[in-house]
N, C-alpha and C positions, 0 to 999 in steps of 0.2 A: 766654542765657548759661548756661554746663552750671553746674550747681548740686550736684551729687551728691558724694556722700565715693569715697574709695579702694575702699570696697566695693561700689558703685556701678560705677566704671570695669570691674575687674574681672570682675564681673557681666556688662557690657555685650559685654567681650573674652572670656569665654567664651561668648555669646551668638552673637557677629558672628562667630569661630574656626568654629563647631558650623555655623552660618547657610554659610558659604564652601565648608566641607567637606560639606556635603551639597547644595548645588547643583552644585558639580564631579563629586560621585558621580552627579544624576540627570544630568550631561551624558552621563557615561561610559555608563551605563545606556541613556538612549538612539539615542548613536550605535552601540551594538553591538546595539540593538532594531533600529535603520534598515538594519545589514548585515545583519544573522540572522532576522529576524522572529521570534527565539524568546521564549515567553510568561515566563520567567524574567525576561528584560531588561525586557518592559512593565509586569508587577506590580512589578518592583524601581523603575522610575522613578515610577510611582504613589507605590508608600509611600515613597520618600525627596522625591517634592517633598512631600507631605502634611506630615510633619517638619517639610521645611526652613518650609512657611508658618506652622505649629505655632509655629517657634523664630521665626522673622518676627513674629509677634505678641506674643512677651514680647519684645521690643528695641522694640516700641512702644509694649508697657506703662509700660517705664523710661522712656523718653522722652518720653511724655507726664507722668512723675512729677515728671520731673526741670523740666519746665517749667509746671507746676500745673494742667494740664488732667484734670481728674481724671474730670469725664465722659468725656470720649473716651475716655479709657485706660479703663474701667468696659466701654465697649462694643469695646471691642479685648477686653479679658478674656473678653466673653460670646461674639463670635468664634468667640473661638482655640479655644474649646471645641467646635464643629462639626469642626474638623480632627481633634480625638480619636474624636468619632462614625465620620467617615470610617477611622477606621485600626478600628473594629473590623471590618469588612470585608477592608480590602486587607491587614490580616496574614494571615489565615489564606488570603486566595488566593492572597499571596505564598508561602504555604508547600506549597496544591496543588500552583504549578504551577514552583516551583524545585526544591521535597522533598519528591515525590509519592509516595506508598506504594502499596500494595495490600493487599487485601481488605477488611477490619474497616476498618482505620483509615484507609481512603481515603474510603471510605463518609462516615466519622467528619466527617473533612474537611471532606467536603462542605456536610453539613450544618449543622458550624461556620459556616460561607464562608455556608447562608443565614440561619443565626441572625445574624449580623453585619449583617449587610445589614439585618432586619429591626429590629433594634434600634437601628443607627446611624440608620434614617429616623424610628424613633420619638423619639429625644433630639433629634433634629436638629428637628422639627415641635414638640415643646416648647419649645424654644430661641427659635424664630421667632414661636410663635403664643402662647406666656404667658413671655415672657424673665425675667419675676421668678422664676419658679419654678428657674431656674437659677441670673441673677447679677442683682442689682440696679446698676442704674444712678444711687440716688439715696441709698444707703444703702452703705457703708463695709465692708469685710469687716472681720469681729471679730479677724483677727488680725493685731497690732499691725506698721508697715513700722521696717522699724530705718533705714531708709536713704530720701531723698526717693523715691529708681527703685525700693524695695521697700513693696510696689510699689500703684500707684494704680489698686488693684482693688475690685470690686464686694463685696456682703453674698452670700454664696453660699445659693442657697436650698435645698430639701430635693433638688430631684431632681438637686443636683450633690452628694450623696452618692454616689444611686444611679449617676452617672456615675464616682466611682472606684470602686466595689463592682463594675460593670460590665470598667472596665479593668485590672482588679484579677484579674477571672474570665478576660479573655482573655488577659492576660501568663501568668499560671499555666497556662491549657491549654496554651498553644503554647509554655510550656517543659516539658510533660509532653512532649507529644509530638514536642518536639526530645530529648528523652532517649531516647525510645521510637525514637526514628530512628538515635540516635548505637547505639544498642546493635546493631539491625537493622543497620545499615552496619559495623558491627563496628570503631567510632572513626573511621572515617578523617578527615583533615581539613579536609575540608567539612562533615563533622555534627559535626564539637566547634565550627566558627566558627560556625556556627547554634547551637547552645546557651549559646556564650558570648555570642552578641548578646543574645539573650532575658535571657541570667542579667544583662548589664548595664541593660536596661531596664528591670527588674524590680527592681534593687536601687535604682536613681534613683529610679523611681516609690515607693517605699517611704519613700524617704528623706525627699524632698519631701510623700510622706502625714500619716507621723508629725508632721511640723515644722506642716503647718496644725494637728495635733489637741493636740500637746504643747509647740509654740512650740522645740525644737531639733531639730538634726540630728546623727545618728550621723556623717558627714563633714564634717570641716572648722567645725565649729562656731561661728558668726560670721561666714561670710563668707557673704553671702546670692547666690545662684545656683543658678540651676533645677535640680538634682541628674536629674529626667527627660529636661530637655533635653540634657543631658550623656550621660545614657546614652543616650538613643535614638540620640543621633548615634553613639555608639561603636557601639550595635547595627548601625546600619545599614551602616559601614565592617566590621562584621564577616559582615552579609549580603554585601555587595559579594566579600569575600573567598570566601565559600563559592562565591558564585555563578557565579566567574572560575573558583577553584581545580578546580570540576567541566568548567565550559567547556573549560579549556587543558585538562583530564584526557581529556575526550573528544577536542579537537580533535586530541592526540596519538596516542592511538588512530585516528583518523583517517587522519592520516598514515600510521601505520604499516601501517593498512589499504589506504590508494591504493598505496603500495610494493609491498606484496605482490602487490597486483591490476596492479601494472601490471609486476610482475615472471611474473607467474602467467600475465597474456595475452603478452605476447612468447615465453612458452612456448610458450603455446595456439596462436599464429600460428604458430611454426616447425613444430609439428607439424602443422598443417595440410598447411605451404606442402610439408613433405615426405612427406605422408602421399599414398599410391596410390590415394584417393579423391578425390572431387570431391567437396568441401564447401561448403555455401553455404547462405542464408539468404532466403526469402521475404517478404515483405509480407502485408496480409490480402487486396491484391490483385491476389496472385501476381506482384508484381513482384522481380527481384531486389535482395536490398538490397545483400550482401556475398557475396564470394566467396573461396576461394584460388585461389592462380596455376593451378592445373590448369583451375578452374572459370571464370575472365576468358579464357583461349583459349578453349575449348569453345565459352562462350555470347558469345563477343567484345564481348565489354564494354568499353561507353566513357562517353564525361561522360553522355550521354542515357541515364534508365531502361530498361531490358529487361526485359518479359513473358516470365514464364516460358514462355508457351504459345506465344507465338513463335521459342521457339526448336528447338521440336520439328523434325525432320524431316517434311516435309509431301509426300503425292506429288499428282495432280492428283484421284485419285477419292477417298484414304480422310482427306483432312485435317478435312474438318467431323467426322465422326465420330470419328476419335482424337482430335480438340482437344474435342470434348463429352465423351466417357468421362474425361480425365481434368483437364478442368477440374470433373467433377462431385466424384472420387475430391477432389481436391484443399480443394476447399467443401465437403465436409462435414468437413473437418478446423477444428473453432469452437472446441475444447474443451483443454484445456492437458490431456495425456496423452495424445492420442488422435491414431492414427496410420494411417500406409498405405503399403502397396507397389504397385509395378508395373513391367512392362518396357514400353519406346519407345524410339524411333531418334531420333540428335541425328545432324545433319551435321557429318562431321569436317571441319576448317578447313582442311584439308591436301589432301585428297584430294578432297573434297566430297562420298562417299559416305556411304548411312547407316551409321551403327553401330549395334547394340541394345547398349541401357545397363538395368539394373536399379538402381529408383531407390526409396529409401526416404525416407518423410516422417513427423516428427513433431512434435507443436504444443507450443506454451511461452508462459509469457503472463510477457512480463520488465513495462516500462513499456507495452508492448500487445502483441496477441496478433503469433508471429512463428512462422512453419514452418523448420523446421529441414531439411533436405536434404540427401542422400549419395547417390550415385551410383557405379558400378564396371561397365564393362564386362561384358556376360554370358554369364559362363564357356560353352561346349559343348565338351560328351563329344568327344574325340579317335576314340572309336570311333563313333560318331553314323551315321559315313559307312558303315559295316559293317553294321547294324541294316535287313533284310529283312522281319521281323514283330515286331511286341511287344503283349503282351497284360499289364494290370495294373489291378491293384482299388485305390482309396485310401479310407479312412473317415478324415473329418476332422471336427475340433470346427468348433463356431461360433464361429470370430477373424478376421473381415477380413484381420488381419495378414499372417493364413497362407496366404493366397488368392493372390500373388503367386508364391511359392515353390512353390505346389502346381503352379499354370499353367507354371511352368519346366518342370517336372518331367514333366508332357503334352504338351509341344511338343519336347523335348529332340531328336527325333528326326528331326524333321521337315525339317530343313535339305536331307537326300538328295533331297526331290522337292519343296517348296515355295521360292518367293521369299522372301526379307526383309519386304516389305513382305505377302505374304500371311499366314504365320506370325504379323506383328506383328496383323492381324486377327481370326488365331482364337484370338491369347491374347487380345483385348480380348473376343471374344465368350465365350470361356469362364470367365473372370472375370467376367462379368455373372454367368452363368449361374449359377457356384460361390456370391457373394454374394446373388443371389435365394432360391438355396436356402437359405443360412443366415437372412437376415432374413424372408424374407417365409414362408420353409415353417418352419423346423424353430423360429424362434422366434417366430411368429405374430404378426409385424409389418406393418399393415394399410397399402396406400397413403397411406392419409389421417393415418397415425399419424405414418409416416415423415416425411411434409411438415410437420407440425404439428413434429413435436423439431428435423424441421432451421430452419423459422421462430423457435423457443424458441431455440435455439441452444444444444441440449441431446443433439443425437443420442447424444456418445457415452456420456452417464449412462444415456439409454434403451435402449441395448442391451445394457450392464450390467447393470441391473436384469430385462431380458427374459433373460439366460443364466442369472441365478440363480435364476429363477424355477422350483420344483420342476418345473412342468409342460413346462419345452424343457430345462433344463441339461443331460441323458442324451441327448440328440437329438443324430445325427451324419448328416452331410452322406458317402453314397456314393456316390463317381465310377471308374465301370467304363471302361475304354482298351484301345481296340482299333487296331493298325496293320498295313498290309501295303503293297504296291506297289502298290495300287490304292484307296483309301482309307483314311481314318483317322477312328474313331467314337468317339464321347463320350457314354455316359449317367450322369449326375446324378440321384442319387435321393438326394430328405429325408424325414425322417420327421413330416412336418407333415399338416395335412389338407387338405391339397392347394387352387385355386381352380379357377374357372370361366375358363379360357385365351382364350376369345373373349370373354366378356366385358368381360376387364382389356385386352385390345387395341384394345377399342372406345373402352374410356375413356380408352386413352393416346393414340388419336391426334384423337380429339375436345378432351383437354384437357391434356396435357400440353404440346404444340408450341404449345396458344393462350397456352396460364398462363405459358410459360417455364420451370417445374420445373427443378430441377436432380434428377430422379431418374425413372424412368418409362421412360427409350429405349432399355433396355438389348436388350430381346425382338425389337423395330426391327431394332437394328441388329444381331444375332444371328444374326434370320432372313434379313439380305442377304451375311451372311459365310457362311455356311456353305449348303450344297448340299441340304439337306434337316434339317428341325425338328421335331419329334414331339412332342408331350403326349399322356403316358397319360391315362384318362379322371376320373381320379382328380385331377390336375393337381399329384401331388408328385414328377413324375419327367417326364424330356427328354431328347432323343435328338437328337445333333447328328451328322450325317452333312457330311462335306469328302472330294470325289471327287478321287484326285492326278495320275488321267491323263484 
């Protein structure tokens, strides 16, 4: 039969009140930890059940007072006091990982978050292994209970001083550095409701300090009720608040940012769908993933993926060889900024003949690595057809890039006496040729080196570093052109120190076709396109003779 006065009940009703309201707050806590996985909602359901079991054990205090069990309540008292160890811990992670900072005071944090830890396992191990030294079970605490439920606690020993001189030290930090945050955040109102929790936990705990050491209380004077329990629960409805009022802050943002982007790509698609190129988007292997409407004709795209390399124009002799040159061109693009050109024939879907397309490739790395792809028909000189001889010198840096556009620019002419399909061979062959010279002459990049950065998956930082290099950066790539009605000649001269030509041919066909390589067959297949291949003795210069009658 309940036994207690009115100050009693009361007690108990701010107890059960605090108790109610902080189990619905760690419900809310972790149903939005179960949809978000965010670390703000799991330290916040940590420290508010910790609380609530906190406040659970002084509702057991009274209760055992009010019915004269006074040992039990004695070790209920000695408890509850393990749930304050714990909370010197999950305050301060609650405040890494809801109201993180940076630099100093992240550091700071941190180290908070292991000071807690270590000294919560050390009072905690006290507690269990010599419990006198915190609450006795057999002896009375000295100060006097006004009320049966006030309350039937233990003799407190010395090291539950040092347990509030402890709590004492981390309410005061962590409202330092809720100040230190509200200032840095310049008020807003997630760092005042984190300041203001702390500032009411810290006035409770104070409140209820005083009253063990001078028998009153600065609140409410006479009515006995946990003053910490009171605050902490207000603290932690005010963490609750901060920690929403940031959630909805951002998940606004959010929104406003899905708007934008989904107002940004409906752009992005219209200009695709009417832009004069073919745009589309590769796989890491080369499959296509997206296209615009110019680009689902071309490559007739349907529910089943397409290889890009099957879409090529293929004729019966040069398909292995065009589908090697640029499935190689294409794999060595690993590297987010690193790119490449070329011209090839796609069959038009209309007429079924080839077309040459000039197609540029560049890499990106969104959620995984993705080639990006433009394509445009390639343009020829209206005068092309008039063109009887032409003679032209080019000096080019070391850019891959440019290797594409330079090859347009030596075949331009050639349409007057060569096929489609022949043209499309001596640009693949003189694009070997052009990009030999730049990596393996002028920037002294060795077979073995190359294979090793395309294994690392690092080609394009390796050739970076090889152009800045004092010793190639001034090094330029000279391509001599010659045409008439009877031939058209190609010498390629770098200014590298040349190799040994038979040698390197011996290696490529002994090990490059066993290894698989994706580099090495460029010389192969160079020397089957063109009519005559020359190396000086020097081996930094080449001579590509194509007879046109």
């Amino acid at each position: 039969m309940f036994k207690g006065s009115l100050g009693d009940a009361l007690q108990i009703t701010v107890s059960v009140s605090c108790l109610t309201v902080l189990l619905l707050s760690s419900v809310v806590y972790t149903l939005f930890y179960a949809r978000t996985r965010e670390k703000s909602f799991f330290s916040g359901t940590l420290m508010t059940l910790d609380v609530a079991v906190f406040v659970l054990f002084e509702i057991l205090i009274m209760v055992q007072g009010w019915y004269g069990n006074t040992v039990l309540g004695r070790y209920f008292h000695r408890y509850e006091q393990i749930t304050i160890f714990i909370l010197y811990f999950l305050l301060p992670y609650f405040l890494y990982t809801s109201f993180p900072a940076r630099g100093l005071m992240n550091g700071f944090l941190k180290i908070f978050m292991w000071f807690g830890i270590a000294s919560g396992i050390f009072f905690t191990a006290v507690t269990l292994v010599k419990p006198e030294l915190m609450i006795s079970v057999t002896d009375a605490s000295t100060t006097p209970p006004l009320t049966p439920g006030d309350f039937t606690r233990g003799l407190e020993g010395p090291m539950y001083m040092f347990r509030d001189i402890f709590l004492a030290v981390f309410i005061v930090v962590s409202l330092v550095y809720s100040i230190s945050y509200t200032v840095k955040d310049r008020g807003q109102l997630k760092s005042l409701m984190l300041m203001l929790g702390i500032v009411c936990s810290m006035l409770g705990g104070i409140d209820d300090l005083q009253y063990f050491y001078t028998e009153r209380n600065f609140f409410f004077n006479g009515l006995r009720f946990s003053r910490f329990t009171f605050g902490s629960t207000l603290m932690m409805l005010f963490f609750l608040s901060a920690v929403f009022i940031d959630y909805f802050s951002t998940h606004n943002k959010l929104l406003k940012s899905n708007q934008s982007l989904r107002l940004t790509e409906s752009r992005y698609k219209l200009l695709l769908e009417v832009a004069e190129e073919i745009v589309f988007s590769l796989s890491p292997e080369l499959e296509i993933i997206s296209s615009n409407q110019k680009g689902e004709k071309l490559f007739e795209l349907g529910d089943e993926p397409v290889n890009f390399l099957n879409c090529i124009y293929k004729s019966d002799v040069e398909s292995e060889i065009n589908n090697q040159f640029i499935h190689e061109q294409l794999m060595n693009l690993r590297e987010p900024g690193s790119r490449t050109s070329f011209n090839t024939y796609l069959r038009d879907p209309v007429t079924f003949e080839p077309v040459e397309y000039h197609f540029r490739f560049d890499c990106f790395q969104a959620e995984s690595l993705e080639l990006i792809g433009r394509a445009w028909p390639a343009s020829g000189s209206s005068l092309s057809g008039f063109v009887d001889n032409e003679r032209l010198s080019l000096t080019v840096d070391n850019y891959v890039v440019l290797v594409g556009d330079v090859v347009d620019r030596l075949t331009s002419n050639l349409k007057k006496y060569l096929e489609k399909s022949d043209i499309m061979m001596v640009k693949m062959g003189l694009q070997e040729m052009i990009v030999n010279a730049m990596e393996h002459g002028n920037l002294d990049v060795s077979f073995d080196e190359k294979t090793r950065a395309q294994e690392d998956g690092r080609l394009f930082d390796f050739m970076k570093e090889k152009r800045q290099n004092p010793e190639c950066r001034d090094r330029k790539v000279i391509i001599d052109y010659s045409l008439d009605d009877k031939k058209v000649i190609y010498r390629i001269t770098d200014m590298g120190k040349g190799f040994d030509y038979a040698k390197i041919m011996e290696r490529v066909k002994n090990e490059v076709n066993q290894q698989g390589l994706l580099h090495g067959r460029g010389i192969l297949m160079t020397s089957a396109v063109f009519d005559r291949m020359e190396y000086n003795k020097k081996g930094n210069q080449v001579l590509l003779v194509k007879q046109l009658i």
